[in-house]
Backbone as numpy.savetxt, mean C-alpha at the origin, in Angstrom:
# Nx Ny Nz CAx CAy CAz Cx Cy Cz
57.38 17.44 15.21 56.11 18.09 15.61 55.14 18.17 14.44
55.67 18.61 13.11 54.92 19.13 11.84 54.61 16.93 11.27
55.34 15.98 11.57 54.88 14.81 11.59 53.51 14.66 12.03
53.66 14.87 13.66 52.30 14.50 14.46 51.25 15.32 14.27
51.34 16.47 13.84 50.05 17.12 13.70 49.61 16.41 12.03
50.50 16.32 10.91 49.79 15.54 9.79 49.57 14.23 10.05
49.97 13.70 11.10 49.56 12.34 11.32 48.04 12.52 12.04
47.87 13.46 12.92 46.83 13.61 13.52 45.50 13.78 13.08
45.94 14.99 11.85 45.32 15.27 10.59 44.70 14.04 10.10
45.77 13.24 9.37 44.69 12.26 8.49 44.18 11.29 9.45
44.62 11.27 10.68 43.51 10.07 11.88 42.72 11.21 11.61
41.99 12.43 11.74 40.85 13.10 11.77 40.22 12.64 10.51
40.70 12.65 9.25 40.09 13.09 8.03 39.56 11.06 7.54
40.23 10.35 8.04 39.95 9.37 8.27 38.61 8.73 9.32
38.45 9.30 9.89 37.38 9.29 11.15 36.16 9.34 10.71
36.23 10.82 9.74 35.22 11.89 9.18 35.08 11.01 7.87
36.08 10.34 7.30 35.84 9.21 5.91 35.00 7.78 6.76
35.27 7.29 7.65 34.54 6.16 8.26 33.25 6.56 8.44
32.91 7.88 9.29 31.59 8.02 9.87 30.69 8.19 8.20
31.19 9.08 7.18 30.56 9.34 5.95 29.89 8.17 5.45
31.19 6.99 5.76 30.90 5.63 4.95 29.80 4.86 5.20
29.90 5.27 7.07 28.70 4.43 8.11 27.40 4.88 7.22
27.31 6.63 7.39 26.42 7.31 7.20 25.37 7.42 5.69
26.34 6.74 5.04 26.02 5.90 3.83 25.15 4.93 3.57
26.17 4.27 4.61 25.47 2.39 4.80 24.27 2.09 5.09
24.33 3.01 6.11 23.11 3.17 6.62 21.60 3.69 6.03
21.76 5.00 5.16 20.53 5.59 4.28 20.49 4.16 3.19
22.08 3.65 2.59 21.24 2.53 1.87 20.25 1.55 2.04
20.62 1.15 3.04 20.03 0.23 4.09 18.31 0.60 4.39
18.20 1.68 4.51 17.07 2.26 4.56 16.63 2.74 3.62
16.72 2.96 2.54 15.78 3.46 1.53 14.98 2.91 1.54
13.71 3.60 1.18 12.54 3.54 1.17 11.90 4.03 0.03
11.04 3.01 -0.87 10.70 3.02 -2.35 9.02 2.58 -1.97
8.32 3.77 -3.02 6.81 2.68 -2.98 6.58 1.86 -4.07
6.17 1.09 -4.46 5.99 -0.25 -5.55 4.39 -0.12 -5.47
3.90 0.22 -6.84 2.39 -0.19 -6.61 2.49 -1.84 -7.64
2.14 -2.43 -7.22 2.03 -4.17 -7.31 0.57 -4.05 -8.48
-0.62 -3.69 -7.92 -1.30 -3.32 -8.52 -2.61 -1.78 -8.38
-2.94 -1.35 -9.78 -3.34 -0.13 -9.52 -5.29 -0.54 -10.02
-5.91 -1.28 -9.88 -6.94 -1.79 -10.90 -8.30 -1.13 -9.51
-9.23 -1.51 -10.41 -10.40 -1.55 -9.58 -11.14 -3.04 -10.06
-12.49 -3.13 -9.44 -13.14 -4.49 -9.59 -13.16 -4.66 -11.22
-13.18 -3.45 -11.95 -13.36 -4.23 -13.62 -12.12 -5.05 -13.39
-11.94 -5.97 -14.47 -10.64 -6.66 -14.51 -9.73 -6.75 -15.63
-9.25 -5.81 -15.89 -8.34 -5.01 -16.58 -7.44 -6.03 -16.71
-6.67 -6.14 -17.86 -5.60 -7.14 -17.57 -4.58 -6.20 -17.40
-3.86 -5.26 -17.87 -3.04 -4.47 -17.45 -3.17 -3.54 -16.06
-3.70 -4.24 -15.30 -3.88 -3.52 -14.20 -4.50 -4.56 -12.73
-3.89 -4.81 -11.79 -3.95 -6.07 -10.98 -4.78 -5.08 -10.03
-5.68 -5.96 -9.13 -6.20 -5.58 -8.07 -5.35 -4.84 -7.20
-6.01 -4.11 -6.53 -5.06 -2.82 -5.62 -4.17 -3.69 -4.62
-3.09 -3.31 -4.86 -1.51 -3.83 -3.69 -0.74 -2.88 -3.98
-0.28 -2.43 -2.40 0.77 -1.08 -2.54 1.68 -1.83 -1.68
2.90 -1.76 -1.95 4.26 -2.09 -1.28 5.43 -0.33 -0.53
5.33 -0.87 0.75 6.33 0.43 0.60 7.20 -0.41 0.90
8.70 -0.36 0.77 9.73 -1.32 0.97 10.97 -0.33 1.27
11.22 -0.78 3.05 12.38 0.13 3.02 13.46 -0.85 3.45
14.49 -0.44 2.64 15.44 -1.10 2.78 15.12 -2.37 2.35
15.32 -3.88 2.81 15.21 -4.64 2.26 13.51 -5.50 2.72
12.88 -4.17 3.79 11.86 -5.18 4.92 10.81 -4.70 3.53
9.75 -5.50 3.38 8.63 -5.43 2.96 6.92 -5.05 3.50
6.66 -4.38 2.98 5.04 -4.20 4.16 4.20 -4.10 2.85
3.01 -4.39 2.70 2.03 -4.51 1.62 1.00 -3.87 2.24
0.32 -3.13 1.53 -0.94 -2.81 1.45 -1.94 -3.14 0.71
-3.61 -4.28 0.78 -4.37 -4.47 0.31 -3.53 -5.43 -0.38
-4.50 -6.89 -1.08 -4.05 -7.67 -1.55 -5.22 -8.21 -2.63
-4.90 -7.20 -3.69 -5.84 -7.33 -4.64 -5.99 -9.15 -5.49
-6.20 -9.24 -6.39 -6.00 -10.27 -7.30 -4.65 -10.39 -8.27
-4.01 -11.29 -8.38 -3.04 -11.68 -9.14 -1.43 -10.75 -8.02
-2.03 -10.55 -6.83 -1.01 -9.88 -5.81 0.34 -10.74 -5.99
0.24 -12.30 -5.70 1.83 -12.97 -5.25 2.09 -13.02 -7.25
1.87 -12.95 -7.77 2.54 -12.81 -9.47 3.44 -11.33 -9.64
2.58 -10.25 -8.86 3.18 -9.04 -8.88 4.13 -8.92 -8.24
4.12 -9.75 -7.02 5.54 -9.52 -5.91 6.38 -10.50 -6.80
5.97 -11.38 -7.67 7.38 -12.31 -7.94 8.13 -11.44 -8.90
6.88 -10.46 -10.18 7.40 -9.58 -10.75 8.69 -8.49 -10.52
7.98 -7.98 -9.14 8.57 -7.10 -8.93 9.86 -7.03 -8.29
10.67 -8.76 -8.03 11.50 -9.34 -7.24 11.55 -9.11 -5.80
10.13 -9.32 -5.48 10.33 -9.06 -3.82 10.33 -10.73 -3.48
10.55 -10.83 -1.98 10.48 -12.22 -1.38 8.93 -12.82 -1.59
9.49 -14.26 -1.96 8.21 -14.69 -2.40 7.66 -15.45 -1.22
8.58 -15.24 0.25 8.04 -15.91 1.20 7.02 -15.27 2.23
6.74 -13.87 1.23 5.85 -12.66 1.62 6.37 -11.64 2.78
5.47 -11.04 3.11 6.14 -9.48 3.62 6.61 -9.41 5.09
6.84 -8.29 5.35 6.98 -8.35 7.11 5.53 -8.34 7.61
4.50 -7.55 7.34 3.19 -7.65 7.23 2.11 -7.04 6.20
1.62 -7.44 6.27 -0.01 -7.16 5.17 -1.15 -5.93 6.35
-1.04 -4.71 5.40 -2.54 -4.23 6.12 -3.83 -3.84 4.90
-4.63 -3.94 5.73 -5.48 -3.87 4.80 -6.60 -3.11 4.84
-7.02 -1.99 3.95 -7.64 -0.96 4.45 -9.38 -0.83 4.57
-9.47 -2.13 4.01 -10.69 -2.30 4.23 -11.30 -3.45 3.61
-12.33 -4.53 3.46 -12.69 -5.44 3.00 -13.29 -6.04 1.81
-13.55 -4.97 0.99 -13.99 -5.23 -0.32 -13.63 -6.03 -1.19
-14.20 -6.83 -2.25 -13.36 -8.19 -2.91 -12.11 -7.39 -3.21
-12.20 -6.66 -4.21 -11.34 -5.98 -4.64 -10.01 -5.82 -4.23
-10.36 -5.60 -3.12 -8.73 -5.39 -1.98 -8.37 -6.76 -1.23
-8.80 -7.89 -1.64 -8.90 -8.73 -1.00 -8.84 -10.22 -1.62
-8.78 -10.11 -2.94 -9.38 -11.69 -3.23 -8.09 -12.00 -3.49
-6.79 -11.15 -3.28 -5.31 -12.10 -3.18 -5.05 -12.35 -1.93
-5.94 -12.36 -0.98 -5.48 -12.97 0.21 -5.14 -14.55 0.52
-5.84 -15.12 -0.38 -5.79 -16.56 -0.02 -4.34 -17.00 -0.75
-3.83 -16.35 -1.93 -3.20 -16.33 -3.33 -1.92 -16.33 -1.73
-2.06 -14.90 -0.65 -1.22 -14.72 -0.14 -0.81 -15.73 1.19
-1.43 -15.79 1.89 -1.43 -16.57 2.84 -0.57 -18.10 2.50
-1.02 -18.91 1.34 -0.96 -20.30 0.83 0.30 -19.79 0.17
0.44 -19.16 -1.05 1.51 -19.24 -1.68 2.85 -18.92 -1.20
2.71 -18.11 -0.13 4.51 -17.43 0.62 4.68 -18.80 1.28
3.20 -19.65 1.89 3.80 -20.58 2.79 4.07 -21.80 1.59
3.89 -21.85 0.73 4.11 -22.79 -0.26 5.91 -22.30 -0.46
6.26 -21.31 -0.55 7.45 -20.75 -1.21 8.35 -20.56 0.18
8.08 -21.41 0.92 8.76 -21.57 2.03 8.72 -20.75 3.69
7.31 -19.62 3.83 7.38 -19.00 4.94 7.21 -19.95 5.78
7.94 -19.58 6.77 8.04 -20.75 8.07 7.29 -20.12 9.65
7.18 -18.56 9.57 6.63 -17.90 10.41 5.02 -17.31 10.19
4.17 -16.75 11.50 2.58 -16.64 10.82 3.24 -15.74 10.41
2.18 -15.07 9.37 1.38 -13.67 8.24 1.00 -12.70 9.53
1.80 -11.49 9.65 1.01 -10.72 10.36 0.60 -10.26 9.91
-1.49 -9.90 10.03 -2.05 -9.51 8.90 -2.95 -8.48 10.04
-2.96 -6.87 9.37 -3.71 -5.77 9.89 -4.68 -5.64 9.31
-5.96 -5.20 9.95 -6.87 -4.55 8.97 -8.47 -4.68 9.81
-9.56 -3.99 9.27 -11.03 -4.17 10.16 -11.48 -5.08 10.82
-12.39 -4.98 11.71 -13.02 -5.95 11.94 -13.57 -6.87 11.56
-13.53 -7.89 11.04 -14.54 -9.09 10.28 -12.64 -9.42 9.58
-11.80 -9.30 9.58 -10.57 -10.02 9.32 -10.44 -11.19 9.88
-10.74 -11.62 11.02 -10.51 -12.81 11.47 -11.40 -13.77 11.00
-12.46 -12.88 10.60 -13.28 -14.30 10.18 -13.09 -14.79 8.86
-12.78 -13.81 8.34 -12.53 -13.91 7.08 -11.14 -14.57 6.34
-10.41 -15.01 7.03 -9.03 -15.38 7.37 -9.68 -16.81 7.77
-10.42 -16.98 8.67 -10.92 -18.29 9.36 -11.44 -19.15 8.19
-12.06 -18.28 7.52 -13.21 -18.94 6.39 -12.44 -19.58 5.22
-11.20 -18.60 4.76 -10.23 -18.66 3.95 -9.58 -20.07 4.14
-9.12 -20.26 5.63 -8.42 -21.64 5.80 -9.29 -22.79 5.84
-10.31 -22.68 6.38 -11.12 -23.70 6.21 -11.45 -23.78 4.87
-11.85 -23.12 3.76 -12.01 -23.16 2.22 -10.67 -24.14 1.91
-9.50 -23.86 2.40 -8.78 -24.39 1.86 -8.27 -25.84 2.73
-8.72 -26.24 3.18 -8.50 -27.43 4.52 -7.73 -28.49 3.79
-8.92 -28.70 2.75 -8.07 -30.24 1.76 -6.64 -29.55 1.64
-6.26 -28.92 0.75 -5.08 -28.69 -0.06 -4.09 -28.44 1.07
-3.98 -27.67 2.43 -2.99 -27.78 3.62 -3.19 -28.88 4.21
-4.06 -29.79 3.95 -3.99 -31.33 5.10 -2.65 -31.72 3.83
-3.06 -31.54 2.26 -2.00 -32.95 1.39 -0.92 -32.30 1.44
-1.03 -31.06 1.29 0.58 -30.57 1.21 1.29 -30.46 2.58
0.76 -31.10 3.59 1.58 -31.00 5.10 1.45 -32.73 4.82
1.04 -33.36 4.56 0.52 -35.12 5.10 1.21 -35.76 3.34
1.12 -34.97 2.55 1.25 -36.11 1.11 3.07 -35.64 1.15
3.33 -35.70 -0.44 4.79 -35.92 -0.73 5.15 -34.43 -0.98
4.68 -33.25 -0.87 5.18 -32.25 -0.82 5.66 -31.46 0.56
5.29 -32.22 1.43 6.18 -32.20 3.26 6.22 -30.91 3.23
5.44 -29.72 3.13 5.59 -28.50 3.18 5.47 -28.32 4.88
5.78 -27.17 5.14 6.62 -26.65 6.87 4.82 -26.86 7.48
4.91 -28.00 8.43 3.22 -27.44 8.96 3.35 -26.51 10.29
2.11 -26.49 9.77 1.77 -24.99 10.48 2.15 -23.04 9.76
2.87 -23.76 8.48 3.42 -22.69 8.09 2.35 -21.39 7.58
1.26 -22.33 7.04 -0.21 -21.20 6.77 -0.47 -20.08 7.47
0.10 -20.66 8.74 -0.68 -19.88 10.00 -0.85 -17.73 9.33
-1.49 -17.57 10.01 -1.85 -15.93 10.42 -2.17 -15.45 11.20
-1.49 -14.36 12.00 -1.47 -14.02 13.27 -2.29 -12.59 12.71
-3.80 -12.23 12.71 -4.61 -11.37 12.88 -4.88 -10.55 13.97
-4.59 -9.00 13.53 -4.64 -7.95 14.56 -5.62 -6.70 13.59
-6.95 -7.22 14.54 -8.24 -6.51 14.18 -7.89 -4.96 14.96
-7.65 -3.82 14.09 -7.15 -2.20 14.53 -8.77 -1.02 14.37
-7.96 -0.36 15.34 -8.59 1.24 15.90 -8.01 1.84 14.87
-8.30 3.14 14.96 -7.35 4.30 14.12 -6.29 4.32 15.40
-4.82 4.98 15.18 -4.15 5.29 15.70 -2.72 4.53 15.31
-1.67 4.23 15.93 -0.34 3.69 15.42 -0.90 1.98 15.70
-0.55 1.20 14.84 -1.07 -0.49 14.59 0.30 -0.92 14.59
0.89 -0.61 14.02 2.79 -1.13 13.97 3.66 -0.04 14.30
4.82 -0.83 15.02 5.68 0.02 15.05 7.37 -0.93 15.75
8.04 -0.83 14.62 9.45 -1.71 15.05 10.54 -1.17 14.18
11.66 -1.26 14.45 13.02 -0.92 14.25 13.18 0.46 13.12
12.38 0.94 13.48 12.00 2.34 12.59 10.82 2.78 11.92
10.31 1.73 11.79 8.83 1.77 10.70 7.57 1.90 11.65
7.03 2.93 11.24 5.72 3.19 12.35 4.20 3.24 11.28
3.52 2.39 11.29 2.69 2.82 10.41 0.98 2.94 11.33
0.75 4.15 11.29 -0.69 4.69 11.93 -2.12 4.30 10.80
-2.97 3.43 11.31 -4.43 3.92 10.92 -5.33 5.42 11.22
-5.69 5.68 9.79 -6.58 6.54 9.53 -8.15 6.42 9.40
-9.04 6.59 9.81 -10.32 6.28 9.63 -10.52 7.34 8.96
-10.87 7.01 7.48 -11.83 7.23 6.27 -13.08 6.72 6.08
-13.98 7.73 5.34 -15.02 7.61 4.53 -15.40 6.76 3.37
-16.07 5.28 4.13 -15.81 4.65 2.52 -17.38 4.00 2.53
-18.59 4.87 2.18 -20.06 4.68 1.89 -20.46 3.88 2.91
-20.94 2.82 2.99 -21.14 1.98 4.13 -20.64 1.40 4.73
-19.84 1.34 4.50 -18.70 0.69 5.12 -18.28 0.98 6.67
-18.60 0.29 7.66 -18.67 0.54 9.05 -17.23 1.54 8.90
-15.62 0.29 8.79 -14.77 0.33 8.97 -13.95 0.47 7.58
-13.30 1.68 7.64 -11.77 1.29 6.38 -11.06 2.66 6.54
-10.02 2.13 6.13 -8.80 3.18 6.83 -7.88 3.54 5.79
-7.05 4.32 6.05 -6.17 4.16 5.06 -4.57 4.56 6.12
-3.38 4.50 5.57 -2.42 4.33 6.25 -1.18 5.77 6.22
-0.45 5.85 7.21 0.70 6.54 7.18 1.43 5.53 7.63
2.78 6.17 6.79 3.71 4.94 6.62 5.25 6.33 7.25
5.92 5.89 8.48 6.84 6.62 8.35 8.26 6.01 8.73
9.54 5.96 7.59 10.43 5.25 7.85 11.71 6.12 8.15
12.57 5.51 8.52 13.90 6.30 8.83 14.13 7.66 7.57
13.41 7.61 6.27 14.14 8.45 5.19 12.94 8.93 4.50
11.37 8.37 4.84 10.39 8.54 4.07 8.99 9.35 4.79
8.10 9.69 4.47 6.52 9.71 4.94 5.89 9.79 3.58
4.69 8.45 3.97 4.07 7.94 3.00 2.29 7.62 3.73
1.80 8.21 2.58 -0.09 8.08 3.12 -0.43 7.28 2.08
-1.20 6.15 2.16 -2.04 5.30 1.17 -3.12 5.11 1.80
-4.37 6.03 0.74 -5.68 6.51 1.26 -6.31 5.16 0.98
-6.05 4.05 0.51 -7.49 3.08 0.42 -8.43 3.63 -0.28
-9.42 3.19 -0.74 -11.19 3.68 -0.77 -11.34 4.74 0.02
-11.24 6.11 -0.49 -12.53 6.48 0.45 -12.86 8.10 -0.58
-14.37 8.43 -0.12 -14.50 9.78 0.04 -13.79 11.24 0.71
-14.07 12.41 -0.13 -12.61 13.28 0.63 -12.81 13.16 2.24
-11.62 13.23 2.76 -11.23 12.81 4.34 -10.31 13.77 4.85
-10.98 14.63 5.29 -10.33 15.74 6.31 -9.18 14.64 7.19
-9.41 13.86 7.98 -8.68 13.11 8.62 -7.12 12.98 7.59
-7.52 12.32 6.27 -6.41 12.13 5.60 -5.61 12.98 5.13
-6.38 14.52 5.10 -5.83 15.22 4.68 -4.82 15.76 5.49
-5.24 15.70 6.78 -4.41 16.64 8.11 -3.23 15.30 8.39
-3.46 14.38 8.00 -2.38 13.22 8.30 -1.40 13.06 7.15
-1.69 13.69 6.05 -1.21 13.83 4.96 -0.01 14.79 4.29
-0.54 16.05 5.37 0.34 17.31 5.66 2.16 17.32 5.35
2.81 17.49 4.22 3.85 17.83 3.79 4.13 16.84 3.65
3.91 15.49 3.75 4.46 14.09 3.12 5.26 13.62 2.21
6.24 13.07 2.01 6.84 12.84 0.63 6.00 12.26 -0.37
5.12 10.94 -0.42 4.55 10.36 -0.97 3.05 10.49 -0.25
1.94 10.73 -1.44 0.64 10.59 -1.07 0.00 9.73 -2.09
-0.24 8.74 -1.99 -0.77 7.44 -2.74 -2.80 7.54 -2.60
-3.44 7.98 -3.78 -4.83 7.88 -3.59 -5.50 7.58 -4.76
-6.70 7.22 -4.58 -7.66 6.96 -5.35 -7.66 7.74 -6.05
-8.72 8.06 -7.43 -9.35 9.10 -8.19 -10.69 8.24 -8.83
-11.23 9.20 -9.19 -11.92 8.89 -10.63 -12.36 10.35 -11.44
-12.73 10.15 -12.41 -12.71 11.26 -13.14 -14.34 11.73 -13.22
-14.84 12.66 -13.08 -16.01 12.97 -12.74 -17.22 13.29 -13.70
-16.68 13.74 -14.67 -17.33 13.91 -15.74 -17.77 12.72 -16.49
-17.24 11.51 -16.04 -18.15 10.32 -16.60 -19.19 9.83 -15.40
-19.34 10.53 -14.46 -20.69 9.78 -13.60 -21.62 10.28 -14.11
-22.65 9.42 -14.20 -23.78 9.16 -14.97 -24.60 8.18 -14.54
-25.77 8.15 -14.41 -26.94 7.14 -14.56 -26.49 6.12 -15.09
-26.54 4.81 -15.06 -26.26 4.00 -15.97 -27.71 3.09 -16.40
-27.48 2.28 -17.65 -28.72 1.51 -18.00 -28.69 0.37 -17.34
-28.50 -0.36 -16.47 -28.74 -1.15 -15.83 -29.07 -1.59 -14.27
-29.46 -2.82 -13.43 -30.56 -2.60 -12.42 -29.16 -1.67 -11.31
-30.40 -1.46 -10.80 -28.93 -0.18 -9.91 -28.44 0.52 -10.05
-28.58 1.02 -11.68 -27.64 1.68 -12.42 -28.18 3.65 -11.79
-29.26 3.76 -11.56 -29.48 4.67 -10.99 -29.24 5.44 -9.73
-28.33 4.54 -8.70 -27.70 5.16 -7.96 -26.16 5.31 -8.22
-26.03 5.02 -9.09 -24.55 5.29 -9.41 -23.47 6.48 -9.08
-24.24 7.66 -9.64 -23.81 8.78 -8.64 -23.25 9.26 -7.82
-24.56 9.03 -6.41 -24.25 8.76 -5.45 -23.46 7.76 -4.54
-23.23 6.75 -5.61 -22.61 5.74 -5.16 -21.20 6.38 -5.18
-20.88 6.94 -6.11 -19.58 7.50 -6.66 -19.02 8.77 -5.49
-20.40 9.39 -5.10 -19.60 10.61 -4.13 -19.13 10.06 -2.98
-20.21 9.30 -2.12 -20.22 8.27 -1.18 -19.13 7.48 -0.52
-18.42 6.87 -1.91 -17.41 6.10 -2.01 -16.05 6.40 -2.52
-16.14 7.47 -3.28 -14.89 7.64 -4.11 -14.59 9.31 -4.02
-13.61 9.61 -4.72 -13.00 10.72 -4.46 -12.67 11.41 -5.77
-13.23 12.44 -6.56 -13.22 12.58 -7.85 -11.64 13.57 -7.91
-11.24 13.49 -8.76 -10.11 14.47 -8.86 -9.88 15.77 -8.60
-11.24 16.24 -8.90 -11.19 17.74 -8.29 -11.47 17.72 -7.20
-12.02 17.23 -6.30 -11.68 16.97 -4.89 -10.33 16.67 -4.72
-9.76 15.65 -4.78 -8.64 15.50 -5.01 -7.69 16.55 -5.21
-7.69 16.84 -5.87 -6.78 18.30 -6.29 -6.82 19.40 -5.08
-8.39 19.66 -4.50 -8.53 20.44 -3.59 -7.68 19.73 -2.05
-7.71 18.78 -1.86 -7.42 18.25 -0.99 -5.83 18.10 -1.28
-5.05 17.85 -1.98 -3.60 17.72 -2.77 -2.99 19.38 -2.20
-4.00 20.42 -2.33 -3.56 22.08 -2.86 -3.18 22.13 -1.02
-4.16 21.49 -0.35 -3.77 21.62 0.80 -3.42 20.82 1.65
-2.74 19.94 1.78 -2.07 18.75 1.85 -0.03 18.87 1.67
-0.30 19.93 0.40 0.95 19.67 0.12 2.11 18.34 -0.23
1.42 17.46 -0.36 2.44 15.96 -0.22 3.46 16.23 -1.58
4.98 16.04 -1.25 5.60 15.98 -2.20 5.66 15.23 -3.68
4.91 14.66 -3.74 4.36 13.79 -4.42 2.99 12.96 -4.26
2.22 13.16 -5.33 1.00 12.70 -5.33 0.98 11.87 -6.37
0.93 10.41 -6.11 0.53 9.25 -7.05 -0.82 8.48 -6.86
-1.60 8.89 -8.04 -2.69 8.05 -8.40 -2.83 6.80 -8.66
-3.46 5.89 -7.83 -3.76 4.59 -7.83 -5.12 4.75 -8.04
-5.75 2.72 -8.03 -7.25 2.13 -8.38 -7.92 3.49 -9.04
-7.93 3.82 -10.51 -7.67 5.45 -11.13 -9.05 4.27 -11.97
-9.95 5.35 -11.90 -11.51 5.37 -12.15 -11.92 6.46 -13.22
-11.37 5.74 -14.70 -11.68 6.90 -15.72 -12.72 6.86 -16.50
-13.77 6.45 -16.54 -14.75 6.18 -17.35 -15.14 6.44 -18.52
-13.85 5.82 -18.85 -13.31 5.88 -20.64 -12.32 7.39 -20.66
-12.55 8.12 -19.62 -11.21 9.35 -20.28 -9.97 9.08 -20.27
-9.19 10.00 -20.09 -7.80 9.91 -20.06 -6.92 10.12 -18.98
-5.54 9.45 -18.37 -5.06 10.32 -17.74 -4.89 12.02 -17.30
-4.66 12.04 -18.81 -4.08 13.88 -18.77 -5.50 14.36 -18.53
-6.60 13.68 -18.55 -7.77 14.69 -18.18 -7.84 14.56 -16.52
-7.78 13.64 -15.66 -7.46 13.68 -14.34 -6.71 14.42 -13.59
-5.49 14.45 -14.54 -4.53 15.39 -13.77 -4.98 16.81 -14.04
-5.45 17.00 -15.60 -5.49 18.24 -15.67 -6.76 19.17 -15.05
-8.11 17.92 -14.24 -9.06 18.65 -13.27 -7.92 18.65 -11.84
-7.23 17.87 -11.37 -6.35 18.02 -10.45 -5.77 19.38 -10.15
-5.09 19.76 -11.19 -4.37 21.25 -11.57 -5.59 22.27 -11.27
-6.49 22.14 -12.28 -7.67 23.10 -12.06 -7.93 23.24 -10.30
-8.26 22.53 -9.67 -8.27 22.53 -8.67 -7.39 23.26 -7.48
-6.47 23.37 -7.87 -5.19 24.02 -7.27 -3.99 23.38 -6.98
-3.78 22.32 -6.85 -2.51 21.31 -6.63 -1.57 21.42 -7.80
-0.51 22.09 -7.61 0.29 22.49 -8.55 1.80 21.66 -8.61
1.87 20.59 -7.60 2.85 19.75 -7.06 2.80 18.41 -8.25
3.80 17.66 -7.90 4.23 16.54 -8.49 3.04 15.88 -9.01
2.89 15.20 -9.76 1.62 14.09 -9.73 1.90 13.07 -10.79
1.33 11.75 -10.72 2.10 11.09 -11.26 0.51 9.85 -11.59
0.22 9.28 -12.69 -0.34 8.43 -12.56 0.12 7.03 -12.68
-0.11 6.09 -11.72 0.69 5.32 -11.22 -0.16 3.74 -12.40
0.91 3.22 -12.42 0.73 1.68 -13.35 2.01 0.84 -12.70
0.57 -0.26 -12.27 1.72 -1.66 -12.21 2.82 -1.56 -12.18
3.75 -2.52 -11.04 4.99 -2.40 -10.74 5.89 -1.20 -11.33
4.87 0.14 -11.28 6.01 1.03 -11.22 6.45 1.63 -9.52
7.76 2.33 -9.20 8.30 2.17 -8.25 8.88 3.87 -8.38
8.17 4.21 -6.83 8.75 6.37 -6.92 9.04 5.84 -5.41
C-alpha cells in the first residue's frame, strides 16, 4: 500500500516537473525584448542610425520605422537578414523611411521568398510603387542576369491603416494610435502586446493624450524627446519658425515627464533624443522635475531592454 501511494507520489511530482518544464518552454519561446536598431534624427550622426525599433518576441521579428543604415543594424544585431514578420511605420518622413528601399531589396537579396508586409499611412503604397519602379533596372538583372535571385521575391504586400488593432496573429496584437505630428495629415504611433510584454512606440509626435491613455501601466514606453532649453531662433532661412516647429512636432522632456508621471509605463526609453548640444542627464533630469519618478533609460543603438 505505502509502495503505491510513493509511486503515486512521484507520478504527481513528476507531472508538476513536466508541466513546470512546458511552462518554461514556453515563456522562453516568448520572450519579448525591444532592440532599438536605430535612435538618430535627420542630422546624421554616425553613432546613431535613422529611427528603427524592433520588438522581437521570441524568435518572430516586427520593426518599427526604417530609418537609414536599418538592414546593417538588423545584421548587427543578429536578427534574420531575410527581414521581419512585418514593418510598420509611423509615419512618412525621410527620416523614418529612407531604409525602406535598403529593406525591401536587401531581405529579398538575402533570400526572402515571401511579400514584406508593410503597415503604415496613407501615401505608403505609392511610395512603395515609386521605390520599385526607382529600382526596375537592378530587379529586372538580378531576376534575368547570373545572380537568379527568387522572382517576384521584392514583392510588398501594403496595408494602408486607421487607428485601431492593424495586426493581430498567434499572440501579437499590435494597435495604431493617432498622434500629433505638425502637419502631418497621418502618423501614429504603436502598442505592441505579446504573450509576456506591453510595449508603446510613440513615433514623432507632440504630447498625445491618446498615447498617453494607451500607454497606461505598460512595461515598455519607447518615445521621442528633445531637450527644451535649446529651442531657439536659429540664423538661417526658416530658422525663425523653429520653435514652433519644435512644439508642433516634438515633445520636450518636460512634457514628457508630465505625461511619463501619468502614464506610469514601467519603463521609459528615450529614442530619436533631440539635445541641442546638452546632455543626457539634463533630459532626464527635466523628466524627474516633471514628476516621472520611474525607470528611464536613454536609449543608443542596438541596445536591447
Amino acid at each position: 500500500m505505502q509502495t503505491l501511494k510513493h509511486n503515486n507520489t512521484l507520478k504527481t511530482i513528476g507531472h508538476i516537473l513536466l508541466f513546470l518544464l512546458f511552462a518554461f518552454s514556453v515563456q522562453a519561446q516568448t520572450k519579448t525584448e525591444v532592440i532599438l536598431l536605430g535612435t538618430g534624427t535627420p542630422y546624421p550622426d554616425p553613432s546613431a542610425s535613422g529611427p528603427a525599433t524592433v520588438v522581437k518576441v521570441g524568435d518572430r521579428v516586427f520593426l518599427f520605422d526604417a530609418g537609414a543604415g536599418v538592414m546593417r543594424k538588423v545584421n548587427a544585431a543578429g536578427l534574420p537578414l531575410s527581414g521581419p514578420e512585418a514593418v510598420f511605420f509611423t509615419h512618412l518622413h525621410s527620416d523614418h523611411t529612407l531604409g525602406y528601399a535598403d529593406l525591401i531589396l536587401t531581405t529579398w537579396i538575402m533570400r526572402r521568398t515571401k511579400a514584406l508586409q508593410a503597415y503604415g499611412p496613407h501615401g505608403l503604397k505609392s511610395m512603395t510603387r515609386h521605390l520599385l519602379l526607382a529600382f526596375a533596372e537592378d530587379i529586372d538583372i538580378r531576376t534575368k542576369g547570373l545572380e537568379r535571385e527568387v522572382p517576384g521575391g521584392y514583392r510588398v504586400d501594403v496595408h494602408e491603416i486607421t487607428e485601431g488593432v492593424v495586426y493581430e496573429r498567434d499572440g501579437v496584437r499590435v494597435t495604431a494610435i493617432v498622434v500629433p505630428h505638425g502637419s502631418w495629415k497621418e502618423a501614429y504611433g504603436y502598442r505592441v502586446d505579446t504573450p509576456d510584454r506591453s510595449i508603446v512606440i510613440s513615433g514623432d509626435t507632440a504630447p498625445s493624450k491618446n498615447l498617453m491613455a494607451a500607454s497606461q501601466g505598460v512595461d515598455v514606453l519607447v518615445h521621442e524627446v528633445y531637450l527644451s532649453r535649446g529651442v531657439k531662433v536659429e540664423d538661417r532661412p526658416g530658422g525663425e519658425f523653429w520653435p514652433e516647429y519644435m512644439r508642433k512636432f516634438h515633445t520636450s522632456e518636460l512634457e514628457l515627464g508630465s505625461l511619463a508621471n501619468l502614464a506610469k509605463p514601467k519603463l521609459l526609453l528615450l529614442t530619436h533624443i533631440i539635445r541641442f548640444g546638452g546632455t543626457d542627464e539634463e533630459i532626464i533630469s527635466g523628466i524627474r522635475k516633471a514628476g516621472f519618478t520611474g525607470d528611464v533609460i536613454a536609449g543608443t543603438d542596438l541596445g536591447r531592454y
